[in-house]
C-alpha positions in Angstrom: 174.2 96.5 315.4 171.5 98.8 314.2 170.6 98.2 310.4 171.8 101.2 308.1 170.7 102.5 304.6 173.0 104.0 302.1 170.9 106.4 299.4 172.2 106.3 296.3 173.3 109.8 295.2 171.3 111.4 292.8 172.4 112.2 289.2 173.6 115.8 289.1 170.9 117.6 287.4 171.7 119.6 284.1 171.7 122.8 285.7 174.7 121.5 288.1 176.8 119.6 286.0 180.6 119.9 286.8 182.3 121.4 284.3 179.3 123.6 282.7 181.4 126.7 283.9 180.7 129.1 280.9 178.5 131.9 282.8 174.9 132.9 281.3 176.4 136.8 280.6 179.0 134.9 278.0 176.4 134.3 275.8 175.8 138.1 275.0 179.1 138.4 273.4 178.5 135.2 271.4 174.8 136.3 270.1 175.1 138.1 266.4 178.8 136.8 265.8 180.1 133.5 263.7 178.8 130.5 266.4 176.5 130.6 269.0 175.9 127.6 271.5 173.1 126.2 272.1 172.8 126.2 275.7 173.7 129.2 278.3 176.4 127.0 279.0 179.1 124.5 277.5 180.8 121.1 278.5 184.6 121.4 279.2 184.7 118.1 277.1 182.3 114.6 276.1 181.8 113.0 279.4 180.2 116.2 281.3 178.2 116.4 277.9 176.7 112.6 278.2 176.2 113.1 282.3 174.4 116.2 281.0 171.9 114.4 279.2 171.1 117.8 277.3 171.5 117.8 273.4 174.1 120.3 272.9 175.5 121.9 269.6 175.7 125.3 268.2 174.7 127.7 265.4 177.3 128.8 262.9 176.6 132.2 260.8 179.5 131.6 258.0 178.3 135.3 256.7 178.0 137.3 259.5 178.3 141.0 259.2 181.9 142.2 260.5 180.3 145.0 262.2 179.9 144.1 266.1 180.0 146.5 269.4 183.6 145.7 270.0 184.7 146.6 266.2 185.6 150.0 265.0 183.6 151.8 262.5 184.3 150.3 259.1 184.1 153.8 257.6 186.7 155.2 259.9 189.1 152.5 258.5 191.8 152.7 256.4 191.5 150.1 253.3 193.1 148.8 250.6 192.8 146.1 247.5 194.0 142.9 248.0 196.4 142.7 245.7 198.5 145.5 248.3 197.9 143.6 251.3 201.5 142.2 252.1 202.1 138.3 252.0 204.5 136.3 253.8 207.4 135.2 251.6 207.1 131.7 252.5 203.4 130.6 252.8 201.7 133.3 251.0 199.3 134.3 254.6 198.2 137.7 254.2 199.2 140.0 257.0 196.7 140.3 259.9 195.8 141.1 263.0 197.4 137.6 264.3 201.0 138.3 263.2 203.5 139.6 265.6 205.7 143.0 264.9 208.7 143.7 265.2 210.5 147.0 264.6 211.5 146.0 260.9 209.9 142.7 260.2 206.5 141.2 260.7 206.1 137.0 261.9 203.3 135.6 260.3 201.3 133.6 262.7 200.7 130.9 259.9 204.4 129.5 258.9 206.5 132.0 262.0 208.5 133.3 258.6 209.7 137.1 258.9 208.9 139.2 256.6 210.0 142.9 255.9 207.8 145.3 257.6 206.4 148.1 255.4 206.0 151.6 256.6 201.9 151.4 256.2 202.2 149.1 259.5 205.5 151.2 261.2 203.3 152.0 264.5 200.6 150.5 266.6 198.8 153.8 266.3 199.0 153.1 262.9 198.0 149.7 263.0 194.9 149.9 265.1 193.4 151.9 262.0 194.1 149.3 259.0 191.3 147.2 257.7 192.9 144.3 257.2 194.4 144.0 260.9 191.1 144.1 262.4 190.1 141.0 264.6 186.9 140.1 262.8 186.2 138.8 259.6 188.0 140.7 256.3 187.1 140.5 253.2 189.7 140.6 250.6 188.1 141.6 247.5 190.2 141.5 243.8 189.1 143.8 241.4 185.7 142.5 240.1 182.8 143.7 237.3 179.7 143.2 238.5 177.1 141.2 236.4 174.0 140.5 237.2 173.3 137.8 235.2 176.9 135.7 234.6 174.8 133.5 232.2 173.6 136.0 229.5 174.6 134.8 226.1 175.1 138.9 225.4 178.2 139.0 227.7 182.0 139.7 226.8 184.1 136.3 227.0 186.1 137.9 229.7 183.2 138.4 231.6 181.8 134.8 231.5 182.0 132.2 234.0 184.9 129.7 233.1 185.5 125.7 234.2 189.0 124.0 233.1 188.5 120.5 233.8 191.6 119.1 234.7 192.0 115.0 234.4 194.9 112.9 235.8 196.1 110.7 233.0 198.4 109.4 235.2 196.9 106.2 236.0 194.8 103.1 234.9 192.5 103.3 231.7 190.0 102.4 233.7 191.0 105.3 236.2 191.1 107.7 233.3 187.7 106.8 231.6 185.7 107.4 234.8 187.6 110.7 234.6 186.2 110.9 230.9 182.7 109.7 232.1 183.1 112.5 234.8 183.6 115.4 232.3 180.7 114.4 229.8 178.4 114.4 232.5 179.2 117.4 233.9 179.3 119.5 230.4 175.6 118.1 230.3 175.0 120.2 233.7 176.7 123.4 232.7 175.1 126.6 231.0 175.7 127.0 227.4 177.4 130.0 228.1 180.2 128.7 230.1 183.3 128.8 228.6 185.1 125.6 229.1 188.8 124.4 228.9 190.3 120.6 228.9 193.7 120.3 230.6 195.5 116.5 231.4 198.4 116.2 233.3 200.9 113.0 232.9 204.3 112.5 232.1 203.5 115.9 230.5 200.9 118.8 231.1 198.3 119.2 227.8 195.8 122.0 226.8 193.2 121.4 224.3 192.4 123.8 221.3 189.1 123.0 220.6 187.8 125.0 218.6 187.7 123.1 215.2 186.1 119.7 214.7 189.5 117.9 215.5 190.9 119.2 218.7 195.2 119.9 218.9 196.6 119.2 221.8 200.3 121.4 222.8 202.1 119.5 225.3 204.6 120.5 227.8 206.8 117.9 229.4 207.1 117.9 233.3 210.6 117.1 235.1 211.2 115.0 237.7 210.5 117.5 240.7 207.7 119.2 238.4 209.4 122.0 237.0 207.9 123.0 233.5 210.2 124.6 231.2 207.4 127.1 230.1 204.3 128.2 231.4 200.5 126.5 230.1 199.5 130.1 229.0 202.8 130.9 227.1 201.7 127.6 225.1 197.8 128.1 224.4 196.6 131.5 226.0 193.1 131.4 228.1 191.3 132.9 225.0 192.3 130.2 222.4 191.8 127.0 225.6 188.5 128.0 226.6 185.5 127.8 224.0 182.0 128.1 224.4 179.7 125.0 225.8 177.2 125.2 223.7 178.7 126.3 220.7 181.5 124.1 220.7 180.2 120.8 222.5 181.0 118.2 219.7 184.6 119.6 219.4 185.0 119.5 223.0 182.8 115.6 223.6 185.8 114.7 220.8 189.0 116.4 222.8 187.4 114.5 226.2 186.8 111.3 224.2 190.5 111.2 222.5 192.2 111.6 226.8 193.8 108.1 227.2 195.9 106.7 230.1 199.6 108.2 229.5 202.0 105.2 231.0 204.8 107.4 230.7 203.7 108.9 233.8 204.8 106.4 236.0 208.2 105.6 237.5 209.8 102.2 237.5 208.8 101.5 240.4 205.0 101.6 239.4 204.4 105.1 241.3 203.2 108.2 239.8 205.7 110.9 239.2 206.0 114.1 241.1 203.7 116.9 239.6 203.5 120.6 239.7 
């Protein structure tokens, strides 16, 4: 019989690989948003992107502005301060554009919990007009100075930038002193002007008064489930915990220095207790 020669089949070339089905025109509505590909078209999954033989990834814009063609004009928009923006009774997600109505209650999209429906979100046509239920990126913004320099000596202690460090005493000595080591090394990066608080949590939760020489610690014992029978502010407020870095650096080296392993903390059978 006559001889015959079977060809190989050539690799598919990158501009025919199966599964490379996103169309060039997609990429216009991806340009100027959140993440942009970096091809005119993307792999269904890993195989087609190894047969491709093209590097592929994508460029993400974590700040990109909200504004787009398909997004109303923010000025025509109804808004409102974060702390009026409904949250779901169960998880705390803030209502958005995600959530599903109903004629009384809203589902939130995170947890499926519903909530009651208030009447600033009774109709669509209302709806379609609110900020915070646009489908683009919202910022929530609490109320706020603004400072230009959050390091200026000169500046109000409520207007300061603050750092509680927060150590678990719960463990080893050895666990808690690279905690220790931790804290004393980062006071050495921090401005002067931070105002800084110390916090350990254990069998009970403790907040450091350091502003003398020899720091008092106020101690509030934590239940099994980590209930506390009052709150950490009701025992030291903010303003007496937090002390200026620079000013009060010894006091607060000492307060870090005197933190030791609390074996109170753990159960009988050698595991931590439950916190809060």
């Amino acid at each position: 019989p006559p001889q015959t020669s079977r060809k190989q089949p050539r690799p598919p070339s990158p501009r025919s690989v199966p599964g490379m089905s996103l169309p060039a025109g997609r990429t216009s509505g991806i340009r100027g948003t959140m993440i942009r590909p970096s091809l005119r078209k993307t792999p269904e999954n890993a195989p087609i992107k190894d047969a491709s033989g093209l590097p592929w990834g994508c460029v993400l814009v974590p700040l990109a502005p909200a504004s787009s063609m398909n997004s109303p004009d923010p000025s025509s928009l109804d808004s409102i301060g974060a702390e009026d923006v409904p949250r779901c009774t169960e998880c705390f997600g803030y209502i958005n554009a995600y959530c599903m109505f109903e004629r009384k209650n809203w589902i939130c999209c995170l947890c499926g919990a519903k909530n009651e429906l208030d009447s600033r979100y009774s109709t669509s046509q209302n709806r379609a007009t609110l900020e915070e239920l646009q489908r683009g990126i919202v910022d929530l913004l609490e109320e706020c100075v603004e400072i230009e320099d959050v390091y200026d000596p000169e500046l109000k202690p409520s207007e300061r930038p603050a750092c509680v460090a927060v150590l678990d005493v719960s463990g080893s000595e050895d666990f808690v002193e690279i905690g220790r080591s931790g804290i004393l090394a980062l006071m050495e990066a921090l401005p002067p002007s931070t105002l800084f608080g110390l916090v350990t949590v254990g069998a009970s939760v403790t907040a450091y008064d350091m502003r003398s020489p020899f720091p008092h610690a106020f101690s509030i014992s934590v239940g099994q489930e980590g209930e506390m029978s009052v709150g950490l502010s009701d025992t030291l407020p903010a303003d007496c915990m937090l002390v200026q870095l620079g000013q009060y650096k010894d006091n607060i080296a000492a307060a870090v220095e005197s933190v030791v392993s609390d074996p109170a903390s753990n159960g009988s059978d050698g595991k931590a207790k439950k916190f809060a």
